[in-house]
N, C-alpha and C positions, 0 to 999 in steps of 0.2 A: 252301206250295203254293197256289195260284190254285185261284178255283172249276172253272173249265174243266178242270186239269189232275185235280182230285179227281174232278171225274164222270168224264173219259176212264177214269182207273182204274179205277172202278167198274164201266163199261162191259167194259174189258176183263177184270176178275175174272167178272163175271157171263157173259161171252162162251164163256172159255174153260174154267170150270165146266160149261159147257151142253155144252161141247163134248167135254170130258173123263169127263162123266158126274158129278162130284164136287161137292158140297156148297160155296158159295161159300166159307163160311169156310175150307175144307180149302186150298183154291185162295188167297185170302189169307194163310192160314200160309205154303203151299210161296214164293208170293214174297215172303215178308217174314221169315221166323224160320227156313225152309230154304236161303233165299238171301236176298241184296239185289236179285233182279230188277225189283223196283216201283221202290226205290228210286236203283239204279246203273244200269237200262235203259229203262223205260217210262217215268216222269215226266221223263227228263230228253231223252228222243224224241219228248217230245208232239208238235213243231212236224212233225216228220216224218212221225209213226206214223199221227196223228189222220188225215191227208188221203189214207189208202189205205182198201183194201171191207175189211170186217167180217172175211169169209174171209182176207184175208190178213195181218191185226193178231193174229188168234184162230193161224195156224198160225206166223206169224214167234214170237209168243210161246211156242208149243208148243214148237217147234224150240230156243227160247232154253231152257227150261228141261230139253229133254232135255240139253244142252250141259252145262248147270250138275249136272246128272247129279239132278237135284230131283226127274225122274220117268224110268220105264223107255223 
């Protein structure tokens, strides 16, 4: 993984932690060790995902992970 593509993640854990109300690490597990989301959707979308607003990386990913059924 590229520097870039590590901060994006970061970004978007701490995004959608804030968003969720949930402790980054919790948010970390659900996409990494509840799913592959970081790995099979966000890092491999960076060129995509990176060049849209914050609000809508933090709710594509919500949405991804209600999908994956990782959250209610």
């Amino acid at each position: 993984m590229e520097t870039k593509e590590l901060e994006f993640s970061v970004f978007c854990i701490e995004s959608v932690s804030e968003k969720l109300g949930l402790d980054g690490e919790e948010v970390y597990r659900l996409l990494t060790e509840q799913s592959k989301i970081l790995e099979e959707y966000i890092i491999p979308n960076y060129d995509i995902l990176h060049t849209q607003s914050k609000e809508y990386i933090v709710e594509d990913i919500i949405e991804y992970m209600r999908q994956e059924e990782v959250i209610p």
